[in-house]
C-alpha positions as CSV (number, residue, x, y, z in Angstrom):
1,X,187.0,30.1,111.8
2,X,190.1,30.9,114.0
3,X,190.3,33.8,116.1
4,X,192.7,35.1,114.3
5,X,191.2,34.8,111.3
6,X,187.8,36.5,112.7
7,X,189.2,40.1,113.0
8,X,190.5,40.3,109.5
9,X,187.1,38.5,108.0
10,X,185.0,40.9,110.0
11,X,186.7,44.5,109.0
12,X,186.4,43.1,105.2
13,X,183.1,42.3,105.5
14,X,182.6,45.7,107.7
15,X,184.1,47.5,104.2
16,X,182.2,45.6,101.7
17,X,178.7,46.2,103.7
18,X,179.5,50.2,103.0
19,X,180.3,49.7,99.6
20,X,177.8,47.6,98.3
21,X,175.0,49.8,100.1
22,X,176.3,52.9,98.5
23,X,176.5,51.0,95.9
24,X,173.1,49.6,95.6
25,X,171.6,53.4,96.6
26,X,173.3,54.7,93.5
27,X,172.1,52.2,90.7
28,X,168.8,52.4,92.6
29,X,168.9,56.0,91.9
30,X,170.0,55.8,88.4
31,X,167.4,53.2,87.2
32,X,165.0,55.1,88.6
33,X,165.7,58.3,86.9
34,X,165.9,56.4,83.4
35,X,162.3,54.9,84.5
36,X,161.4,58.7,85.1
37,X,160.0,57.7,88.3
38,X,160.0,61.0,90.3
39,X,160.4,61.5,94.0
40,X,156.6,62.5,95.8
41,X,158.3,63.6,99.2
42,X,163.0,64.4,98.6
43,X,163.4,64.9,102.3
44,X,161.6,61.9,103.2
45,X,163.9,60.1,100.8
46,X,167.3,61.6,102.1
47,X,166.0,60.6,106.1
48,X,165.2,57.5,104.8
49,X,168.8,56.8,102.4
50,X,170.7,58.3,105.7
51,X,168.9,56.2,108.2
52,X,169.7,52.8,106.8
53,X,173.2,54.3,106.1
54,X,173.8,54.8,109.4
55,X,172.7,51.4,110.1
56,X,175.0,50.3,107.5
57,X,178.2,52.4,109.0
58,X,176.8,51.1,112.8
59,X,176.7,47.8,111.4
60,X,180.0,47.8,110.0
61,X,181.7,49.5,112.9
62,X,180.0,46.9,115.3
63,X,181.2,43.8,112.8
64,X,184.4,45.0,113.0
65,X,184.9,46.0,116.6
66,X,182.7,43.0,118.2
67,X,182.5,40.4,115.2
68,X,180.7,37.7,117.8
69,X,178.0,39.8,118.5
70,X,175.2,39.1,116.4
71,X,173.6,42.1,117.0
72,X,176.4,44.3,114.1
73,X,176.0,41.4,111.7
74,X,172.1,42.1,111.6
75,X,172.0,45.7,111.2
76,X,174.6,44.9,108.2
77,X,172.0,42.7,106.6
78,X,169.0,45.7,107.3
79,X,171.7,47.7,105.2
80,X,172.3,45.5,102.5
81,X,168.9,44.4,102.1
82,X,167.5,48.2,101.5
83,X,170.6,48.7,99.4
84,X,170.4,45.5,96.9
85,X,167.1,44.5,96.8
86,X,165.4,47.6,95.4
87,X,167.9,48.6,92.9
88,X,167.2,44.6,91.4
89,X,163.8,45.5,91.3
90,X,164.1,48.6,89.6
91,X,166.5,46.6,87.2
92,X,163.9,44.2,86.1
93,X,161.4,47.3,85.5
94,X,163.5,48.8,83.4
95,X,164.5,45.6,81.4
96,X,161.0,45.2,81.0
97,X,159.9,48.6,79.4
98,X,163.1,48.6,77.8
99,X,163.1,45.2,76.1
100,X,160.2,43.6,77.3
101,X,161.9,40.1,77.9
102,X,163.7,39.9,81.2
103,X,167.0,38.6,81.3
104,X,167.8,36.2,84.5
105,X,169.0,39.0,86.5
106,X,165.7,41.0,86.0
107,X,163.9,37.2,86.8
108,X,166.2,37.0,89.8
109,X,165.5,40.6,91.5
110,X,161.7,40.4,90.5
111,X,162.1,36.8,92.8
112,X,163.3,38.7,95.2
113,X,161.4,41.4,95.6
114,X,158.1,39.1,96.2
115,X,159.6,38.0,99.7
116,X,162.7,40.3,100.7
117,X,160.3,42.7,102.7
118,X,159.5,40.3,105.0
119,X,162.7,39.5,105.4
120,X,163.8,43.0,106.3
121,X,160.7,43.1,108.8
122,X,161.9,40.0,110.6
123,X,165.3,40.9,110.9
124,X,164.3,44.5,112.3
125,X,161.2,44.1,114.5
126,X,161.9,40.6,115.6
127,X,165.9,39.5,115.9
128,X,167.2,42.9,116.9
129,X,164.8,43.8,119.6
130,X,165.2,40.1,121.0
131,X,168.7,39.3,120.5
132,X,169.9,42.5,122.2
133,X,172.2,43.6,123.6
134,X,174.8,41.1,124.0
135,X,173.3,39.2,121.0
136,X,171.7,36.0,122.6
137,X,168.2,35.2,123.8
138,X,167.3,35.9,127.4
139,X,166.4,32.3,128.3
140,X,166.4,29.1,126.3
141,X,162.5,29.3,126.7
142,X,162.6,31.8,123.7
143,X,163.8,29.5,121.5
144,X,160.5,29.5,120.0
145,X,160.0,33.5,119.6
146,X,163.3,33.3,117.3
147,X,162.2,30.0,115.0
148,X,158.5,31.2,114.3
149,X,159.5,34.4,112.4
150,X,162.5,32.1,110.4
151,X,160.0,29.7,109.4
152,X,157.6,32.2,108.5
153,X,159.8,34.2,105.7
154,X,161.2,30.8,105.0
155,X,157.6,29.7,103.8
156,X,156.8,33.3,102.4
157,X,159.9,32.9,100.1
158,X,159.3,29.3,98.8
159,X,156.0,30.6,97.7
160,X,157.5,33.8,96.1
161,X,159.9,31.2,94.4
162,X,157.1,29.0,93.1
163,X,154.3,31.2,91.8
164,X,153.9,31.5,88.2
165,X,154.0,34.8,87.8
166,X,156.2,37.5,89.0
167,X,155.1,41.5,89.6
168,X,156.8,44.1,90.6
169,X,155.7,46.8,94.1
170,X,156.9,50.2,93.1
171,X,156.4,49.5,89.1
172,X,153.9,47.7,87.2
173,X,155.1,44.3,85.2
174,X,154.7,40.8,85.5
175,X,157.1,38.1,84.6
176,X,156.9,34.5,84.1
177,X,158.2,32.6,86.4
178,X,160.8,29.6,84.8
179,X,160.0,27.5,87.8
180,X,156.7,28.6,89.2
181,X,153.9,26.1,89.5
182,X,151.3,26.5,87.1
183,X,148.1,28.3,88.6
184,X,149.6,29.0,91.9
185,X,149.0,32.9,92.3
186,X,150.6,35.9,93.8
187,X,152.1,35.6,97.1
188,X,149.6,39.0,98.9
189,X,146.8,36.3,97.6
190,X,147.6,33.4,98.8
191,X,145.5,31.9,101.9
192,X,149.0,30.5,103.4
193,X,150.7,33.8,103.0
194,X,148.5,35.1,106.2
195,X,149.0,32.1,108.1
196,X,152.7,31.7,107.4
197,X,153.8,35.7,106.8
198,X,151.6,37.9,109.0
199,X,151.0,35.5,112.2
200,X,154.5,34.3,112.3
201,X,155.6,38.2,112.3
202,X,153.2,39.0,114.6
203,X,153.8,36.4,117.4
204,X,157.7,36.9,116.4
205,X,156.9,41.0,117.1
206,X,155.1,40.1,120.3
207,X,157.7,37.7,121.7
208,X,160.2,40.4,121.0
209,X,158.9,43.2,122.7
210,X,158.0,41.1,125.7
211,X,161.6,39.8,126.1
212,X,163.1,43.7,126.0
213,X,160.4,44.3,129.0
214,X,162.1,41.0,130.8
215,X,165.1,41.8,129.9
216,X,164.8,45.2,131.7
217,X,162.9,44.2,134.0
218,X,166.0,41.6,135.5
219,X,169.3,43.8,134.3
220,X,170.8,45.7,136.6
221,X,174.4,47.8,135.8
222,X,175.5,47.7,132.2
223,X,172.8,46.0,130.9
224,X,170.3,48.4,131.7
225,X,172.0,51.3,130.6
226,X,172.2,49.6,127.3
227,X,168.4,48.6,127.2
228,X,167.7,52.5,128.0
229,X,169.5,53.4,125.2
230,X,167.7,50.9,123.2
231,X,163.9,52.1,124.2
232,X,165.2,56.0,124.0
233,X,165.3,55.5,120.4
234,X,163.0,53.2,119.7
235,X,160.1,54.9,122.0
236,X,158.4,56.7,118.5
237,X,157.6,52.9,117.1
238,X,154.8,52.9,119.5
239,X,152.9,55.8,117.8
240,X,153.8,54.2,113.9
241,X,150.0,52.4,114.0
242,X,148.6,55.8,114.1
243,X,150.9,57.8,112.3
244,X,148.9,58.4,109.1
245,X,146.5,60.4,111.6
246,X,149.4,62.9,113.0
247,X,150.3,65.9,111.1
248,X,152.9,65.3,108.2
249,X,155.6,66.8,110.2
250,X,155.5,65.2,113.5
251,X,155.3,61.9,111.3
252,X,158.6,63.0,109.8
253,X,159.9,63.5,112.9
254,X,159.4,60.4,114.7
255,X,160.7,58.4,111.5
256,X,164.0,60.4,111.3
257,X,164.4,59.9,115.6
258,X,163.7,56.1,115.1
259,X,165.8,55.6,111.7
260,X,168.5,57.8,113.1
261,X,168.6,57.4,116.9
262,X,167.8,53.9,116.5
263,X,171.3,52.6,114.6
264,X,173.3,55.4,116.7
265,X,171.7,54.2,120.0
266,X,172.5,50.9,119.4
267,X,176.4,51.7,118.4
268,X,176.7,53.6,121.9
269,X,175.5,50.7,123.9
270,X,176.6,47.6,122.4
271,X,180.3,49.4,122.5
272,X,179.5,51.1,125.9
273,X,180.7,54.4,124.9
274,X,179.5,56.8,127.1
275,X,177.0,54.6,128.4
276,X,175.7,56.2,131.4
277,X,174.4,59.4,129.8
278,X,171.3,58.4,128.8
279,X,169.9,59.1,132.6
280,X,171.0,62.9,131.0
281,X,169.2,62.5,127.5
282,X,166.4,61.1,129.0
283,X,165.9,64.2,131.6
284,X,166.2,66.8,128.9
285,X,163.6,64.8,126.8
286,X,161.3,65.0,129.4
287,X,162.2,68.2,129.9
288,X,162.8,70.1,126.7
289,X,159.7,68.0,125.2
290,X,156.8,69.4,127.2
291,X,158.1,72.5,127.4
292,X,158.5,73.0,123.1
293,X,154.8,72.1,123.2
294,X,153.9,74.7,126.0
295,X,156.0,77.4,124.2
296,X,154.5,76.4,120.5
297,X,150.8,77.1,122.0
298,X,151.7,80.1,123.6
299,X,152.9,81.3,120.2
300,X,150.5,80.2,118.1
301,X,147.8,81.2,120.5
302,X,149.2,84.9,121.0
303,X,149.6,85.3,116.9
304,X,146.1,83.9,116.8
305,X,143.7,85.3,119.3
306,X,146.1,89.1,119.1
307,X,145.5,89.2,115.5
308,X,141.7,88.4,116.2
309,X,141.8,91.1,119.0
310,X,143.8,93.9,116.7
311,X,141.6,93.2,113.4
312,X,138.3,94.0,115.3
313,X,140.0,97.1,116.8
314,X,142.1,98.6,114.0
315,X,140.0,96.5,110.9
316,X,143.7,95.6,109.8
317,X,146.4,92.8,110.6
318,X,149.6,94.2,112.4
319,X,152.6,92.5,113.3
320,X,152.7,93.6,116.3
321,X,150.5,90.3,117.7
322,X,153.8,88.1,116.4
323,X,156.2,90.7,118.1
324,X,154.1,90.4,121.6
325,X,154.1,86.6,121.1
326,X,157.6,86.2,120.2
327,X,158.5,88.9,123.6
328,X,156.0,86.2,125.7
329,X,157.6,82.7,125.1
330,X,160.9,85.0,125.5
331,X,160.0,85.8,129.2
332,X,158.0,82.0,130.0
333,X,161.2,80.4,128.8
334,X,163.1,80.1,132.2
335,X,160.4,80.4,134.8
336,X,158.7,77.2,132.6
337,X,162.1,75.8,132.1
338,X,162.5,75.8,135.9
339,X,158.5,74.5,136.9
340,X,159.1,71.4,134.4
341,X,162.4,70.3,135.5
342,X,160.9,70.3,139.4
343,X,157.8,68.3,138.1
344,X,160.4,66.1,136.0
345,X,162.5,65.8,138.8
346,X,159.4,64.8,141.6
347,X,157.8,62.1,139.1
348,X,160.8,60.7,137.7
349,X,164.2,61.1,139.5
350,X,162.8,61.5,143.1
351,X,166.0,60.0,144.9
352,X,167.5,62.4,143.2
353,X,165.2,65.3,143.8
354,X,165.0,64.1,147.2
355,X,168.2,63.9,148.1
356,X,169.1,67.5,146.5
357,X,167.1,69.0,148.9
358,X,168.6,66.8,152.0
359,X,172.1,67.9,151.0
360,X,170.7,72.0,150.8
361,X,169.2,71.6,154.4
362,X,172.3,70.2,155.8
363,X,174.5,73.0,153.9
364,X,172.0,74.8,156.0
365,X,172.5,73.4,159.2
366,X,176.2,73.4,158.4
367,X,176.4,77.5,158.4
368,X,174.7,77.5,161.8
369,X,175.8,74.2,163.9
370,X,179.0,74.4,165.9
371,X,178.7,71.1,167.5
372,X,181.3,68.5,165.9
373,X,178.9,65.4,167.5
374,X,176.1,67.0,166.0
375,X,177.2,67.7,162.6
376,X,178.9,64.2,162.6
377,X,175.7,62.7,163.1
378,X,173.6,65.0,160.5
379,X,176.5,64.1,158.0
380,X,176.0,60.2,158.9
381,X,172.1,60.5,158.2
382,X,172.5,62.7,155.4
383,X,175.1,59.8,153.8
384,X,172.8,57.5,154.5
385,X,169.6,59.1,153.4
386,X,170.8,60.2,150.2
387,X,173.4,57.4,149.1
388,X,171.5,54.5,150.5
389,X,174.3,52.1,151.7
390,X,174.4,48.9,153.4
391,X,176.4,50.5,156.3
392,X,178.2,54.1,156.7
393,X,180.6,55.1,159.8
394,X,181.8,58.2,160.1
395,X,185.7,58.2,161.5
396,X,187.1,62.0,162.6
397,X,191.0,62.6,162.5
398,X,192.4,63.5,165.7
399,X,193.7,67.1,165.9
400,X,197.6,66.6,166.4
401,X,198.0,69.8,168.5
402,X,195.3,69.0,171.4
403,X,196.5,65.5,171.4
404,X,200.2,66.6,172.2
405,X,198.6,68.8,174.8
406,X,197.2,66.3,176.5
407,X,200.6,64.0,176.6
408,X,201.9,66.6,178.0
């Protein structure tokens, strides 16, 4: 393809991404609701529909804008994948309790559904962490890292292809399968299926994160400000394992920051749009984080042991414990504020912290030294404490008016 042709290929194919997600979402909903299948958790659904749209709109921006990066036709494919390949299951659910004979569409999205979710896997934890950001490997050494995984869902979706019978995830029904091999079982139960799905993921996984930790580990500039983007949103994947074992909201939480800070974080650095305020984002994180948990105890301990305190005085609950503790966090706020972003600053940005208070003692010495050699000195160690460069001189302007004195 021409690159002149590319541009014009890649915004079609942007538009067509966002329309056949919505798409898909929508007759996904619908079949649904004629299956009466009814919704456990709405808000969990809505984070969920606006989390892969986002990697749809990402996707599509980054197809259009920088068509030879990889990295915007992958999130396209996350997108399209979440939007087509449910809604074909659903289909071939409700052909089945409608009908009870699938047609080859219903045959063709119960196929699918046996193998796509690796697929989405691969694509997400394996090819997006490795390939980014400029959308090739690190090294021709992790060739390997990027085949595994392919062969893997490769295999996984020949068996899904070939067993003879098909059944669905979310809804109960089986199908025969026109070209399945007599005898050959479900793809979950098949000995292969560990071997080929779940250890080439896992390697695939592995490999991944290891090249982001190289990758970060040699960029310097650009490239690391991208990276930090990268790992800003996608720090919550680390607590997924044990997820099940946090309280329901914090689990919400740290889906909604990965599914929407991930595709967002990922727009901002592969495009470089205001790339170097994530050294901001980060602080207040660090920041703001701690001292939301701080505050929240304070609270809740106040309401808790006040309420204890006033029920064995006065036999009654009172408001007045949620007023005192509400008045408390009130008055903690700025002196806490102020103690965590000193600690912050020390532990994590201590060129920064340090030179902050080199610059205050020289404004010090500044109000007090009349000296020019000495304050040109100060001013020469204070440039090179704080800015660290490879050589600093310090060159003075001469004063016109004693210099024509002296002439004369």
């Amino acid at each position: 393809m021409s690159r002149r042709t590319l541009p014009f290929v890649a915004r079609v194919a942007a538009l067509l991404v966002l329309l056949v997600y919505v798409a898909g979402i929508c007759a996904n909903a619908w079949l649904e609701r004629r299956l009466g299948l009814q919704s456990e958790n709405p808000a969990e659904d809505v984070v969920l529909f606006a989390g892969f749209g986002l990697f749809a709109a990402v996707g599509a921006l980054l197809v259009a804008k920088r068509p030879d990066n990889p990295i915007g036709w992958i999130m396209s494919a996350n997108a399209l994948i979440v939007g087509i390949f449910p809604a074909c299951e659903s289909y071939a659910a409700y052909v089945m309790s409608t009908s009870g004979r699938p047609d080859a569409l219903a045959v063709a999205g119960a196929w699918a559904n046996s193998w796509y979710w690796y697929l989405l896997l691969a694509l997400t934890f394996v090819y997006l962490p490795l390939l980014f950001p400029d959308g090739r490997l690190p090294s021709r050494r992790w060739l390997p890292v990027a085949v595994l995984p392919g062969i893997g869902v490769a295999g996984i979706a020949i068996l899904g292809a070939l067993t003879e019978n098909l059944r669905g995830q979310t809804f109960d029904y089986r199908i025969d399968n026109p070209i399945g091999i007599e005898g050959l079982g479900y793809v979950e139960d098949l000995q292969a299926f560990a071997v080929l799905g779940g250890g080439a993921l896992a390697i695939g996984t592995v490999g991944s994160v290891i090249s982001v930790v190289v990758r970060f580990r040699r960029s310097r500039g650009t490239e690391r400000q991208q990276l930090k983007w990268f790992l800003y949103a996608a720090a919550p994947i680390v607590a997924f394992p044990a997820i099940e074992s946090l309280p329901r909201i914090v689990g919400g939480l740290l889906t909604g920051w990965v599914l929407l800070g991930l595709p967002a974080a990922i727009g901002i650095a592969v495009l470089r749009y205001r790339l170097y305020e994530i050294d901001l984002f980060i602080n207040r994180t660090l920041v703001y984080g701690p001292l939301t948990a701080m505050l929240v105890l304070v609270y809740f301990g106040g309401v808790v042991g006040l309420q204890a305190a006033l029920r064995t005085l006065t036999g009654q609950e009172s408001t007045l414990a949620i007023v005192a503790s509400t008045l408390a966090i009130a008055a903690l706020f700025s002196p806490l504020r102020r103690r965590v972003q000193e600690f912050v600053d020390r532990r994590f940005y201590r060129r920064k912290y340090d030179a902050t208070k080199t610059l205050a003692a020289f404004s010090a010495r500044l109000r007090e030294e009349t000296d020019l050699d000495a304050l040109g000195a100060d001013l020469v160690g204070v440039a090179r404490e704080t800015m660290q460069p490879e050589h600093v001189s310090l060159w003075l302007r001469p004063d016109m008016a004693q210099l024509g004195e002296r002439e004369d």
